[in-house]
Structures are given as C-alpha cells and as structure tokens.
mmCIF file as Biopython writes it, N, C-alpha, C and O atoms, coordinates in Angstrom:
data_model
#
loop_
_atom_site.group_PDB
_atom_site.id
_atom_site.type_symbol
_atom_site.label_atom_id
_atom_site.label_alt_id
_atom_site.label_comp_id
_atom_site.label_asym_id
_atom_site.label_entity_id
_atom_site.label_seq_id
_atom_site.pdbx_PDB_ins_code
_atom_site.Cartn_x
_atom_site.Cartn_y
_atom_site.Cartn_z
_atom_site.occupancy
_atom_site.B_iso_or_equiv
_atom_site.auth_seq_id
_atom_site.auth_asym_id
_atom_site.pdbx_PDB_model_num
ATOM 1   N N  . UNK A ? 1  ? 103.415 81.151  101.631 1.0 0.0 1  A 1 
ATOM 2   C CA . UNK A ? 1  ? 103.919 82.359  102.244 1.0 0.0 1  A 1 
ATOM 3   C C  . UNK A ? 1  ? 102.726 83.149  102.809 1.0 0.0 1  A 1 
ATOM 4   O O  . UNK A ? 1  ? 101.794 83.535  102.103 1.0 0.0 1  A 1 
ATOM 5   N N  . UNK A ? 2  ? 102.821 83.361  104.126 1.0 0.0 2  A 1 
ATOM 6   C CA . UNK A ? 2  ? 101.596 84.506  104.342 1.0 0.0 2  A 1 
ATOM 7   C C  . UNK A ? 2  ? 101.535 85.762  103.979 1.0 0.0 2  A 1 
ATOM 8   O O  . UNK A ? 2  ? 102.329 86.494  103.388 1.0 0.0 2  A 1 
ATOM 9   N N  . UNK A ? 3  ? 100.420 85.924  104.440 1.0 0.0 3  A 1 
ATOM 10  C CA . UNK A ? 3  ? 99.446  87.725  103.630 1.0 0.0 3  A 1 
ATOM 11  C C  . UNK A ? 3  ? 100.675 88.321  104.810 1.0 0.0 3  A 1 
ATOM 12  O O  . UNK A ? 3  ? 101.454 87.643  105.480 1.0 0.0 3  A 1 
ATOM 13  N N  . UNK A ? 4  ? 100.522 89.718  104.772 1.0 0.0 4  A 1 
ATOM 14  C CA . UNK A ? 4  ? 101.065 90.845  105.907 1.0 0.0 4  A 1 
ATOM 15  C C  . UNK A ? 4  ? 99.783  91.191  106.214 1.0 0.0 4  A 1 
ATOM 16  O O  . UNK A ? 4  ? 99.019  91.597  105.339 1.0 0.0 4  A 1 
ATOM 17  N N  . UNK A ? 5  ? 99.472  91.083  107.305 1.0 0.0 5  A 1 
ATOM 18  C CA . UNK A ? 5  ? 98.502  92.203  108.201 1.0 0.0 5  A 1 
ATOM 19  C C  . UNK A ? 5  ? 97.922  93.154  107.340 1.0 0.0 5  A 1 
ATOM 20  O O  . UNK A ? 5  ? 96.705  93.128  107.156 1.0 0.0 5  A 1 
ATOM 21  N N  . UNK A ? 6  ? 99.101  94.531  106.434 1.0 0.0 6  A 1 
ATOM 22  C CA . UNK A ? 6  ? 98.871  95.055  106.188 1.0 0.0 6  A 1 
ATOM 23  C C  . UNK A ? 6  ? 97.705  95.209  104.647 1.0 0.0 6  A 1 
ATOM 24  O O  . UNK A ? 6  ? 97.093  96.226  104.318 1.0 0.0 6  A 1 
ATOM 25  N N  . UNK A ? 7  ? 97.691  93.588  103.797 1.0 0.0 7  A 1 
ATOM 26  C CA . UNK A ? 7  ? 97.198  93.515  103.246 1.0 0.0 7  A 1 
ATOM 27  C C  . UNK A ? 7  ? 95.719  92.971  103.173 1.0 0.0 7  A 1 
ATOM 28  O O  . UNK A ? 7  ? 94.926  92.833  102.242 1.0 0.0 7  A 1 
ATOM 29  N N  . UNK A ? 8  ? 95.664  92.706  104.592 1.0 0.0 8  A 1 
ATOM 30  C CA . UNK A ? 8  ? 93.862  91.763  104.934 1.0 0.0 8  A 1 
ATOM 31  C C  . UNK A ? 8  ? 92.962  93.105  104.381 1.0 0.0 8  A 1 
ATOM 32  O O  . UNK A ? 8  ? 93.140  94.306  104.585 1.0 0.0 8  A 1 
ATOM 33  N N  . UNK A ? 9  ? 91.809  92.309  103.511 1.0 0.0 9  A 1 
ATOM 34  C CA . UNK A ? 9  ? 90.718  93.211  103.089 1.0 0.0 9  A 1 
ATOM 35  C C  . UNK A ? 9  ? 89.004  93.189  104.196 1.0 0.0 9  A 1 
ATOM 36  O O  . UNK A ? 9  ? 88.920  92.280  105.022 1.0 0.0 9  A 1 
ATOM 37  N N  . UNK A ? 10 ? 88.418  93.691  104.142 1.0 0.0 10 A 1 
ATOM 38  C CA . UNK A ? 10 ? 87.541  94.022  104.922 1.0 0.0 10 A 1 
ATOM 39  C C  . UNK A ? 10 ? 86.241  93.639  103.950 1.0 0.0 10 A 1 
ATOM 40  O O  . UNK A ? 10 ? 85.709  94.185  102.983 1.0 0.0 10 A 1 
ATOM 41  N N  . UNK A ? 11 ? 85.938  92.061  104.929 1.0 0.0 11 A 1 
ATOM 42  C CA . UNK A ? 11 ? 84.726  91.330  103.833 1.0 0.0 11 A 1 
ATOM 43  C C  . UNK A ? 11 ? 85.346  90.340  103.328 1.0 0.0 11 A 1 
ATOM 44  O O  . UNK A ? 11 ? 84.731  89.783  102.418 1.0 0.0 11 A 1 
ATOM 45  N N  . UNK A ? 12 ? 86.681  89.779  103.679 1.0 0.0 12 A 1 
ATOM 46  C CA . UNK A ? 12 ? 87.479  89.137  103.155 1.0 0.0 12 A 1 
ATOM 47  C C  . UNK A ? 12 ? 87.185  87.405  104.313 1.0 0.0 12 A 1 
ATOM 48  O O  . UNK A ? 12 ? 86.870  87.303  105.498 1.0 0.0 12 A 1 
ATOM 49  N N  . UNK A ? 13 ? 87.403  86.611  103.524 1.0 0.0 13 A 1 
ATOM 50  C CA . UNK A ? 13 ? 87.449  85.070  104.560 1.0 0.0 13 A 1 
ATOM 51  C C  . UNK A ? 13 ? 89.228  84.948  104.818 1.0 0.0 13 A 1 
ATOM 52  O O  . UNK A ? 13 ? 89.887  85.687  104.086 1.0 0.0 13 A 1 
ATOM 53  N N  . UNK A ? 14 ? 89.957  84.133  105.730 1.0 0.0 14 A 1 
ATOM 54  C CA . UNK A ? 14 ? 90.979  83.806  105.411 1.0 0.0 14 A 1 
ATOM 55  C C  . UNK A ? 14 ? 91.054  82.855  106.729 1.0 0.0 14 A 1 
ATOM 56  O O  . UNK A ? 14 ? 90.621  82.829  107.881 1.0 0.0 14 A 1 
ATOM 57  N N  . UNK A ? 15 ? 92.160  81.816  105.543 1.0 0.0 15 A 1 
ATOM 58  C CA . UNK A ? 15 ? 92.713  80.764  106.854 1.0 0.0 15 A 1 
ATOM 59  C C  . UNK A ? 15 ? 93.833  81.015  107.674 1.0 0.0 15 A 1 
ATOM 60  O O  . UNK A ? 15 ? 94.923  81.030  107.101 1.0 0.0 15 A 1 
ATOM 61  N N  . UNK A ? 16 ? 93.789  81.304  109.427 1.0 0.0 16 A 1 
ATOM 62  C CA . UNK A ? 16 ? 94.738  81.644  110.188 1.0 0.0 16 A 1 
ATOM 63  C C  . UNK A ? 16 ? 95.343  80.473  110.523 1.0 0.0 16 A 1 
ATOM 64  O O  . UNK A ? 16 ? 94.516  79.661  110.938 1.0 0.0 16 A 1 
ATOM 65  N N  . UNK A ? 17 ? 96.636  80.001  110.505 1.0 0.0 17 A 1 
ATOM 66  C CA . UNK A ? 17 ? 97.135  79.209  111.217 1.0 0.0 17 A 1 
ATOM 67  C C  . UNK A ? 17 ? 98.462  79.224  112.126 1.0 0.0 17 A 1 
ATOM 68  O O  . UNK A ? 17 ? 99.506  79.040  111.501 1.0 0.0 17 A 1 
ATOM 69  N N  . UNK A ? 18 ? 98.572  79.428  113.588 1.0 0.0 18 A 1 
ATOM 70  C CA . UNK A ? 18 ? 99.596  79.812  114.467 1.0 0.0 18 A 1 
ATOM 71  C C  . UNK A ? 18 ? 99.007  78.642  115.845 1.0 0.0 18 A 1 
ATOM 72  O O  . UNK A ? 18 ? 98.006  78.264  116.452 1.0 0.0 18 A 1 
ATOM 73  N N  . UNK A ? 19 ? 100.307 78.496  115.742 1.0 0.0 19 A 1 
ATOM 74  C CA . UNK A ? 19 ? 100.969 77.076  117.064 1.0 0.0 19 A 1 
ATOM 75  C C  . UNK A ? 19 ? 99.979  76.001  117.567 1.0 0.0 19 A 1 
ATOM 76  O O  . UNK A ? 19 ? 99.691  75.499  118.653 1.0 0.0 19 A 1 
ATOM 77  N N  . UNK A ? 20 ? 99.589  75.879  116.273 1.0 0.0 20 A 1 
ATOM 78  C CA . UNK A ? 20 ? 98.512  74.401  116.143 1.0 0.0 20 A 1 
ATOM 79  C C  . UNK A ? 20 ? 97.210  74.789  115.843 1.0 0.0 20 A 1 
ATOM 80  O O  . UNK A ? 20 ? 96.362  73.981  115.466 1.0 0.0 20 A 1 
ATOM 81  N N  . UNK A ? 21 ? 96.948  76.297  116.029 1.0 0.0 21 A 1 
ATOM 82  C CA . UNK A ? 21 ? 95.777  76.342  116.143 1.0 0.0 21 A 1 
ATOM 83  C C  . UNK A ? 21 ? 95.425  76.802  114.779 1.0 0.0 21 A 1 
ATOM 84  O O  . UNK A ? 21 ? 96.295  77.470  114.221 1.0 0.0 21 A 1 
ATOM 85  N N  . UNK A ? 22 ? 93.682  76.452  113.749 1.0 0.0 22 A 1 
ATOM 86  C CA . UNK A ? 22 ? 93.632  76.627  112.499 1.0 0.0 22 A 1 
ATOM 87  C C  . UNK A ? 22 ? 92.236  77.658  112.633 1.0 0.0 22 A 1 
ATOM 88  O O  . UNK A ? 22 ? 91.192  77.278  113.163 1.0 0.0 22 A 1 
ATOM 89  N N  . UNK A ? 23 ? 92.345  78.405  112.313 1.0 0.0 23 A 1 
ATOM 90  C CA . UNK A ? 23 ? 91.030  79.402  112.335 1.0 0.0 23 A 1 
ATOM 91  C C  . UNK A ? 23 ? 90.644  79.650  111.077 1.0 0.0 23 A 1 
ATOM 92  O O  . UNK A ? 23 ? 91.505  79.785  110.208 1.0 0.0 23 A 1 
ATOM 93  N N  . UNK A ? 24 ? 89.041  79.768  110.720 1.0 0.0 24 A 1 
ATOM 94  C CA . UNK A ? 24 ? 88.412  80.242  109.340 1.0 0.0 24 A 1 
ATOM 95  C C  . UNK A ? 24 ? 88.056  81.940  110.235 1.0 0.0 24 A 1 
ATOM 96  O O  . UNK A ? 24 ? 87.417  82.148  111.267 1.0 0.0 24 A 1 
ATOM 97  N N  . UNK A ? 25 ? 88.701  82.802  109.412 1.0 0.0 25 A 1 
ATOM 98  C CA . UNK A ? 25 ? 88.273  84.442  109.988 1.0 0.0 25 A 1 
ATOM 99  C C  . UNK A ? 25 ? 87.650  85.336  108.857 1.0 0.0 25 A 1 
ATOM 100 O O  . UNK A ? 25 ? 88.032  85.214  107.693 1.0 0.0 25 A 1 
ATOM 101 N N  . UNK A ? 26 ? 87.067  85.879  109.080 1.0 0.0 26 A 1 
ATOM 102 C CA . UNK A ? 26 ? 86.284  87.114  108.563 1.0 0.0 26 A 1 
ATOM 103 C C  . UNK A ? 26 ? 86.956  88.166  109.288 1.0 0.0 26 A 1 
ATOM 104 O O  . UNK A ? 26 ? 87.342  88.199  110.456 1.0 0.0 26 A 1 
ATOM 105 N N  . UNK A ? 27 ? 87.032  89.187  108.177 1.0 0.0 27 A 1 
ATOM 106 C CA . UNK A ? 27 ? 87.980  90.870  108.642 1.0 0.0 27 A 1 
ATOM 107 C C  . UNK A ? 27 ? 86.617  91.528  108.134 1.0 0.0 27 A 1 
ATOM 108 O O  . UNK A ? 27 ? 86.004  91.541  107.067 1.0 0.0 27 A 1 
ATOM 109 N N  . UNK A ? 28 ? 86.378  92.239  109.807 1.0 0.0 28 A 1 
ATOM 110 C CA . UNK A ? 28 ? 84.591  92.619  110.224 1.0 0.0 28 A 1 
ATOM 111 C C  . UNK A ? 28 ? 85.137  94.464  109.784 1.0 0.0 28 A 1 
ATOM 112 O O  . UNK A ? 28 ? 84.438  95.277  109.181 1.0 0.0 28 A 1 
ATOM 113 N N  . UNK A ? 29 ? 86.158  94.629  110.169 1.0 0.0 29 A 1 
ATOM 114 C CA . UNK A ? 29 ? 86.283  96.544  110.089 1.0 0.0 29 A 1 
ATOM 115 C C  . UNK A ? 29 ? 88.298  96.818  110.410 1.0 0.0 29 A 1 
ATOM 116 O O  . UNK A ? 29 ? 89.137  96.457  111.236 1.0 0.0 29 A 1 
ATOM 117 N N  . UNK A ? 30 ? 88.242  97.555  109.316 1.0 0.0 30 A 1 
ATOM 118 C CA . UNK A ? 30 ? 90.013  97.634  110.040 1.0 0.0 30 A 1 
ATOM 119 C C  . UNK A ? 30 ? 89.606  98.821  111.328 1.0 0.0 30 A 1 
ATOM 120 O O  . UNK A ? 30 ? 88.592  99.517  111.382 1.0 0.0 30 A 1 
ATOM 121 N N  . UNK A ? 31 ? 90.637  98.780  112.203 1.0 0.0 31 A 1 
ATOM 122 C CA . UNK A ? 31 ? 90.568  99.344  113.047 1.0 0.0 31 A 1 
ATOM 123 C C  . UNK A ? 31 ? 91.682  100.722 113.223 1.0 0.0 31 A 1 
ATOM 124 O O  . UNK A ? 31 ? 91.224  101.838 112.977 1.0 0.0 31 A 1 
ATOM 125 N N  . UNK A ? 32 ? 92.826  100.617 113.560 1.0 0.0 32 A 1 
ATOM 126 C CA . UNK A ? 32 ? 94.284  101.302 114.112 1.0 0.0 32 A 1 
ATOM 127 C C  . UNK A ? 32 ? 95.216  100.877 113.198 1.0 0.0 32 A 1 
ATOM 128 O O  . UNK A ? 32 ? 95.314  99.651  113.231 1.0 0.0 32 A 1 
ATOM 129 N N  . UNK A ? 33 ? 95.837  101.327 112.509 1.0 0.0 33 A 1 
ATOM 130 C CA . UNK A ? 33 ? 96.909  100.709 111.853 1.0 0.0 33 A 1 
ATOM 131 C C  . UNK A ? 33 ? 96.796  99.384  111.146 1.0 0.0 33 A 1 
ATOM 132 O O  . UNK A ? 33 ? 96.202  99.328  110.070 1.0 0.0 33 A 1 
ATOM 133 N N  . UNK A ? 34 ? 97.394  98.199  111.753 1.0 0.0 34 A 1 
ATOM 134 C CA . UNK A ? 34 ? 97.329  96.900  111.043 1.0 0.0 34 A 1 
ATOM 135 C C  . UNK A ? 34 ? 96.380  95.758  112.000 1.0 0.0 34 A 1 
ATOM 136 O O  . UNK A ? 34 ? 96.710  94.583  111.846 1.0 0.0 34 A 1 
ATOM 137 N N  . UNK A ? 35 ? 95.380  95.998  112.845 1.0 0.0 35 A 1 
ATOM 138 C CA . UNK A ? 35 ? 94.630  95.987  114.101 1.0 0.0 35 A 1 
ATOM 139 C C  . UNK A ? 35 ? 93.308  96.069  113.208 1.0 0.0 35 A 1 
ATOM 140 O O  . UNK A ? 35 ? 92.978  97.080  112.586 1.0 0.0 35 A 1 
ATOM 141 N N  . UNK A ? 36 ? 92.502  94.708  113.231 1.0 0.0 36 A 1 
ATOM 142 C CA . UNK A ? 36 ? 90.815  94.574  112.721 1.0 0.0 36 A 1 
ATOM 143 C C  . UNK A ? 36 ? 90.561  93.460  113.887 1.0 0.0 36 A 1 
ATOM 144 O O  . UNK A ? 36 ? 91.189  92.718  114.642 1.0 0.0 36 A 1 
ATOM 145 N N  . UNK A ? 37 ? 88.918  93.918  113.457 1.0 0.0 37 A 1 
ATOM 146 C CA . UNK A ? 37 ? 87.478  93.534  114.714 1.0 0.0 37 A 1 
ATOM 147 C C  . UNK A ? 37 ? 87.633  91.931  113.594 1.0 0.0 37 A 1 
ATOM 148 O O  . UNK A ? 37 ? 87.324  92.228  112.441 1.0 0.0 37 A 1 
ATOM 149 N N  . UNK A ? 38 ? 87.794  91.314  113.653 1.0 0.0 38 A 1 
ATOM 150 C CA . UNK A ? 38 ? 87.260  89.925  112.938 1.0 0.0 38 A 1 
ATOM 151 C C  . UNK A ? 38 ? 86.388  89.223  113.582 1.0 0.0 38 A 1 
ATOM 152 O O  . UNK A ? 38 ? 86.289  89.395  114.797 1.0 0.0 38 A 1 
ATOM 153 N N  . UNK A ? 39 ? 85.571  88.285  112.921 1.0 0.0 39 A 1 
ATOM 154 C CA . UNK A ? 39 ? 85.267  86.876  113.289 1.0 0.0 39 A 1 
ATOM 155 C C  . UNK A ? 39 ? 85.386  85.727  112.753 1.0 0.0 39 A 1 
ATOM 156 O O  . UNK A ? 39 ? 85.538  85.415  111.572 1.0 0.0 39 A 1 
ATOM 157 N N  . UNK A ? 40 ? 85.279  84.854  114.071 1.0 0.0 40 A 1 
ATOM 158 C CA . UNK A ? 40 ? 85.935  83.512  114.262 1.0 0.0 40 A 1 
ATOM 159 C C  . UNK A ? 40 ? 84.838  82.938  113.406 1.0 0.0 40 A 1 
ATOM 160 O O  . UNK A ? 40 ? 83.796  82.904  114.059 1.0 0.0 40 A 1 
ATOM 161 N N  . UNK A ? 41 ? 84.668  82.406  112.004 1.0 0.0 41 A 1 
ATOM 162 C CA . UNK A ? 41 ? 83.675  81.374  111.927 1.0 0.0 41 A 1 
ATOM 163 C C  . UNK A ? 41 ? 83.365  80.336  111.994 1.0 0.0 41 A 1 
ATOM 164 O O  . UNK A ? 41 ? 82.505  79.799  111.296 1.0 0.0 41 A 1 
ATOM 165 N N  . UNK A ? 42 ? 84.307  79.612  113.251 1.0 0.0 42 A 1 
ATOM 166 C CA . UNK A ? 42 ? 83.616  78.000  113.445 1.0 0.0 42 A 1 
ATOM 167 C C  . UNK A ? 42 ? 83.383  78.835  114.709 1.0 0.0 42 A 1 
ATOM 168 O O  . UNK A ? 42 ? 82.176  79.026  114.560 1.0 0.0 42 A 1 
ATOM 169 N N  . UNK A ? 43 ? 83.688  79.453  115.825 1.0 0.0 43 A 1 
ATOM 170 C CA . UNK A ? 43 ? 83.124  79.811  116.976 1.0 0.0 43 A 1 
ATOM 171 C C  . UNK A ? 43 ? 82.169  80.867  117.058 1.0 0.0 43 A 1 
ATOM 172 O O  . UNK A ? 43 ? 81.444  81.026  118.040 1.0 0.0 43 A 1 
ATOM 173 N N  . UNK A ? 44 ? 82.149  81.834  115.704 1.0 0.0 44 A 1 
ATOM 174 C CA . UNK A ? 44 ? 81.173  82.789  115.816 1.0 0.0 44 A 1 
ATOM 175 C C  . UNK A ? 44 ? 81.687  83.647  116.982 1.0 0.0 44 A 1 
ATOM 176 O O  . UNK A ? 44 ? 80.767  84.066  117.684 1.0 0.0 44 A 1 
ATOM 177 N N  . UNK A ? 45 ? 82.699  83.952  117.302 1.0 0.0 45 A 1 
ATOM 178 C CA . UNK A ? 45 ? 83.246  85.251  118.353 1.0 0.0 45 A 1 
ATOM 179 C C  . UNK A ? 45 ? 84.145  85.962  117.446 1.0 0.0 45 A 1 
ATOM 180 O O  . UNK A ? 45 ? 84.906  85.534  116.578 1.0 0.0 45 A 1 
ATOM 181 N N  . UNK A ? 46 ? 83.777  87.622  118.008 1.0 0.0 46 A 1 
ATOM 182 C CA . UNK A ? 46 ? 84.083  88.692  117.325 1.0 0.0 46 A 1 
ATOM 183 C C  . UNK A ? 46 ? 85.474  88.618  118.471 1.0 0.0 46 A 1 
ATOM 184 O O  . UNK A ? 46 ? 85.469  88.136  119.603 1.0 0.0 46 A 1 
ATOM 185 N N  . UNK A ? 47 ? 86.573  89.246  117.760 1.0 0.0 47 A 1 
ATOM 186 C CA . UNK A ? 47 ? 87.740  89.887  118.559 1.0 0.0 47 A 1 
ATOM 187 C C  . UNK A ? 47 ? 88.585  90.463  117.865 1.0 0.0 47 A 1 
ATOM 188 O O  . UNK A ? 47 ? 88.040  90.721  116.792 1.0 0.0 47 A 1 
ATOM 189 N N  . UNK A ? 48 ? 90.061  90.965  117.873 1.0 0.0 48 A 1 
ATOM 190 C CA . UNK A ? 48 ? 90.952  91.781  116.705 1.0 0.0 48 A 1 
ATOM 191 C C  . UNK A ? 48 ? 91.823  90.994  116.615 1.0 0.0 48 A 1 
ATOM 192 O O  . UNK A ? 48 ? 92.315  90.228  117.444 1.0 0.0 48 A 1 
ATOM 193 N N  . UNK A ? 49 ? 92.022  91.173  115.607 1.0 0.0 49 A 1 
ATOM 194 C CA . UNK A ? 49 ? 93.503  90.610  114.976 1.0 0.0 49 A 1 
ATOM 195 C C  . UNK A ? 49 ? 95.015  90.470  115.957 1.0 0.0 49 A 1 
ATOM 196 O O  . UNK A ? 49 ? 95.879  89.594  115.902 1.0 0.0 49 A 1 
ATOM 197 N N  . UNK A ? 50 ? 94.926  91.713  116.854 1.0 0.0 50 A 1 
ATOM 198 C CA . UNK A ? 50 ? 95.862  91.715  117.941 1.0 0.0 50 A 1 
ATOM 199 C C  . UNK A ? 50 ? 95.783  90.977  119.223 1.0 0.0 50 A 1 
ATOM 200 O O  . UNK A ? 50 ? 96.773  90.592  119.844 1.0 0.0 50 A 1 
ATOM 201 N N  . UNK A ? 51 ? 94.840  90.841  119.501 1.0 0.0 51 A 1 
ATOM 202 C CA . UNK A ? 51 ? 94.376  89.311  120.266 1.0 0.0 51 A 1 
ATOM 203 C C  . UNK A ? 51 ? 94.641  88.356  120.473 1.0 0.0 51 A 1 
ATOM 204 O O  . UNK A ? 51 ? 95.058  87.682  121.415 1.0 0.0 51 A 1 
ATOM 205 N N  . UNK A ? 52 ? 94.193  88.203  118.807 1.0 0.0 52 A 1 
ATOM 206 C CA . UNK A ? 52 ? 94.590  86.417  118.503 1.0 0.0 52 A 1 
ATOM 207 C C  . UNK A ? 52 ? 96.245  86.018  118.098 1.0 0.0 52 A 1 
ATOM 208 O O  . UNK A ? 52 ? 96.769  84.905  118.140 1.0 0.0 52 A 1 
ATOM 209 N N  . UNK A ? 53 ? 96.860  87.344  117.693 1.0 0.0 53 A 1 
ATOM 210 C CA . UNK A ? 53 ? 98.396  87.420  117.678 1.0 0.0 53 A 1 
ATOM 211 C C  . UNK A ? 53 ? 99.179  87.549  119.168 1.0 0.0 53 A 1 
ATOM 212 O O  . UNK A ? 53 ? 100.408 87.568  119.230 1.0 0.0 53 A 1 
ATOM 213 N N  . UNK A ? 54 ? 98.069  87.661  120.697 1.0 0.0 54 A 1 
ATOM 214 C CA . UNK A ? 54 ? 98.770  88.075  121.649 1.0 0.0 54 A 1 
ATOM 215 C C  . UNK A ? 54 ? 100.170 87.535  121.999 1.0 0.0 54 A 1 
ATOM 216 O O  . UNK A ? 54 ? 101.099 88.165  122.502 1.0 0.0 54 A 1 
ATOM 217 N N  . UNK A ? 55 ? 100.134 86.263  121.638 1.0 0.0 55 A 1 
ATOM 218 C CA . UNK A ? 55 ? 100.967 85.702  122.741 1.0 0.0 55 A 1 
ATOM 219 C C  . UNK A ? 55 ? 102.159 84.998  121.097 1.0 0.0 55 A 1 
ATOM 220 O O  . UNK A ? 55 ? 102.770 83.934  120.995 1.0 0.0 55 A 1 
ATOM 221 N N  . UNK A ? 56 ? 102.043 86.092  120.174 1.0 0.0 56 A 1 
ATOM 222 C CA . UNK A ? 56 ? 103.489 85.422  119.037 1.0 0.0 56 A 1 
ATOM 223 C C  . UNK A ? 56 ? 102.799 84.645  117.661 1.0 0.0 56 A 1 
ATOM 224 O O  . UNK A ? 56 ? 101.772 83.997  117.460 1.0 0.0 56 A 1 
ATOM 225 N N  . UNK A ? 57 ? 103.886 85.061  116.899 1.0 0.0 57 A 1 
ATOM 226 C CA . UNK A ? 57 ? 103.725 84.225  115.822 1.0 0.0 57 A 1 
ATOM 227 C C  . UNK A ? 57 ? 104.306 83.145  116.415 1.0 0.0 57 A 1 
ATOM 228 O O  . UNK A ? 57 ? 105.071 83.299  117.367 1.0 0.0 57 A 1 
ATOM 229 N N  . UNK A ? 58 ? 103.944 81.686  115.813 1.0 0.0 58 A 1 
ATOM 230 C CA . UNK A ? 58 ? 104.714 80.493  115.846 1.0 0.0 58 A 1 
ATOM 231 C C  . UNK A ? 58 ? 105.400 79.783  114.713 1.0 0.0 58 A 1 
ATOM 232 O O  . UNK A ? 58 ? 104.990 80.089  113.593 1.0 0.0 58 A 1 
ATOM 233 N N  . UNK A ? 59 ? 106.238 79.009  114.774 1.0 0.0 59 A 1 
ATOM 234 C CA . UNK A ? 59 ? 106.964 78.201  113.560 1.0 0.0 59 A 1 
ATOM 235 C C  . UNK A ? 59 ? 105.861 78.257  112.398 1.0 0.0 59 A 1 
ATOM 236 O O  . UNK A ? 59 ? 106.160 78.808  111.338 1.0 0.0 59 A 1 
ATOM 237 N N  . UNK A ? 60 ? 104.410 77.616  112.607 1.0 0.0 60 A 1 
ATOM 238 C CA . UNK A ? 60 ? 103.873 77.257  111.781 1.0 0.0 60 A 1 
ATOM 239 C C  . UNK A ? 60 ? 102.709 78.231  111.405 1.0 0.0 60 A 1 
ATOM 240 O O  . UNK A ? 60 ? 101.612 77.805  111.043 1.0 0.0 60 A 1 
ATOM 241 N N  . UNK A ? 61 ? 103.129 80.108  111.553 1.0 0.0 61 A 1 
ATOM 242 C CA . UNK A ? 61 ? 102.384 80.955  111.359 1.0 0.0 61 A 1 
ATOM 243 C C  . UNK A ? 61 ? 101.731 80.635  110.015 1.0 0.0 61 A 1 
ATOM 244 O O  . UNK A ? 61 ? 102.264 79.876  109.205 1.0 0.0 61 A 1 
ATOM 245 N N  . UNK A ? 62 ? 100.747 81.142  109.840 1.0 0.0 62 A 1 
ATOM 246 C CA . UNK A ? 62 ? 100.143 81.251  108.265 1.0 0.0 62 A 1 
ATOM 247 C C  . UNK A ? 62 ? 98.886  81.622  107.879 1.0 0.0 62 A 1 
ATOM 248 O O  . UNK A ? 62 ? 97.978  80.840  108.159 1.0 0.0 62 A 1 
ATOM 249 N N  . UNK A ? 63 ? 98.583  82.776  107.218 1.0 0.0 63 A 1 
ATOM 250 C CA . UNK A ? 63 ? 97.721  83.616  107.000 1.0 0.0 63 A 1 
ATOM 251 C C  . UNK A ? 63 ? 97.372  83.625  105.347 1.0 0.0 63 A 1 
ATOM 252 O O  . UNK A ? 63 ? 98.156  84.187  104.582 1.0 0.0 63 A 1 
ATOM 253 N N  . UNK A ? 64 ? 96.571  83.197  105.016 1.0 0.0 64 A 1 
ATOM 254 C CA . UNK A ? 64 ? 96.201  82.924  103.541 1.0 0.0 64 A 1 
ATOM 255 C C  . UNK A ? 64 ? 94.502  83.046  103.361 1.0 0.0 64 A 1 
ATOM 256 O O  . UNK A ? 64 ? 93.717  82.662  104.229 1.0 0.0 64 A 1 
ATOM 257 N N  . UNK A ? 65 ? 94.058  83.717  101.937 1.0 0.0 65 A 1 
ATOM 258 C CA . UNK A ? 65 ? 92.837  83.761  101.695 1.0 0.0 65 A 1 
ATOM 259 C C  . UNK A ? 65 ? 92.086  82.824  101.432 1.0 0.0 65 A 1 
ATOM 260 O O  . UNK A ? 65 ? 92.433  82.312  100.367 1.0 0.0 65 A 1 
ATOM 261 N N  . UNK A ? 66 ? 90.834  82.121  102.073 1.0 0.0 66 A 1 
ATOM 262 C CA . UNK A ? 66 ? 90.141  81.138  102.163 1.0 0.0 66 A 1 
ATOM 263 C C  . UNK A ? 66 ? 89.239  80.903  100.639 1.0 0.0 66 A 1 
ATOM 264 O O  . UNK A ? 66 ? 89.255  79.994  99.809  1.0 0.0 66 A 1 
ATOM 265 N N  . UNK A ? 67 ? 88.502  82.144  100.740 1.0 0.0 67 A 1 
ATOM 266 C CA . UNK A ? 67 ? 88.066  82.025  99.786  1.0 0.0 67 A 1 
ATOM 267 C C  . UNK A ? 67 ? 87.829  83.508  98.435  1.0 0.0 67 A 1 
ATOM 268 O O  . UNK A ? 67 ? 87.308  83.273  97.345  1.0 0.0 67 A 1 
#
C-alpha cells in the first residue's frame, strides 16, 4: 500500500513507482502543502514531487520507504 504525500519525511529515501517507471528519491525540503524539492538518485536531478506526479498516478502507483 503506498505512503500519502502527506506523510513523506524530509531526509527520508523512498521507492517511487508509477507507469513503469521505478525511481530511488530523496525528500530535499517540503515545500506548499503536499509539494517537495526531491532528488532523483540514480539521475542525481533535483525536481518536486508535483512534477514527477504531472501527468497521473498509474495502475501500478507506489510509494514506499527505501530505506
């Protein structure tokens, strides 16, 4: 079952996974509401949480703590 948005911690690792795609993220600063600066750590690019959600959750959403 995934985290809610509302529960990502700041300093935290977690595994993203939405419509094939699998991301290792770092939550860098919360920002606005449920909206953080993260980074990507296999690409090393900073961006927000709302970003990488632009375009939908998918069937195979999933947000869980890495480590």
């Amino acid at each position: 079952m995934p985290i809610a948005l509302d529960n990502l911690r700041v300093g935290r690792v977690y595994r993203f996974v939405n419509q094939g795609e699998i991301r290792t993220i770092e939550i860098m600063a919360r920002l606005a509401g449920d909206n953080f600066k993260i980074k990507d750590l296999d690409t090393l690019e900073y961006y927000t949480i709302h970003e990488l959600l632009q375009w939908g959750k998918g069937k195979d959403y999933e947000l869980e703590e890495f480590r």
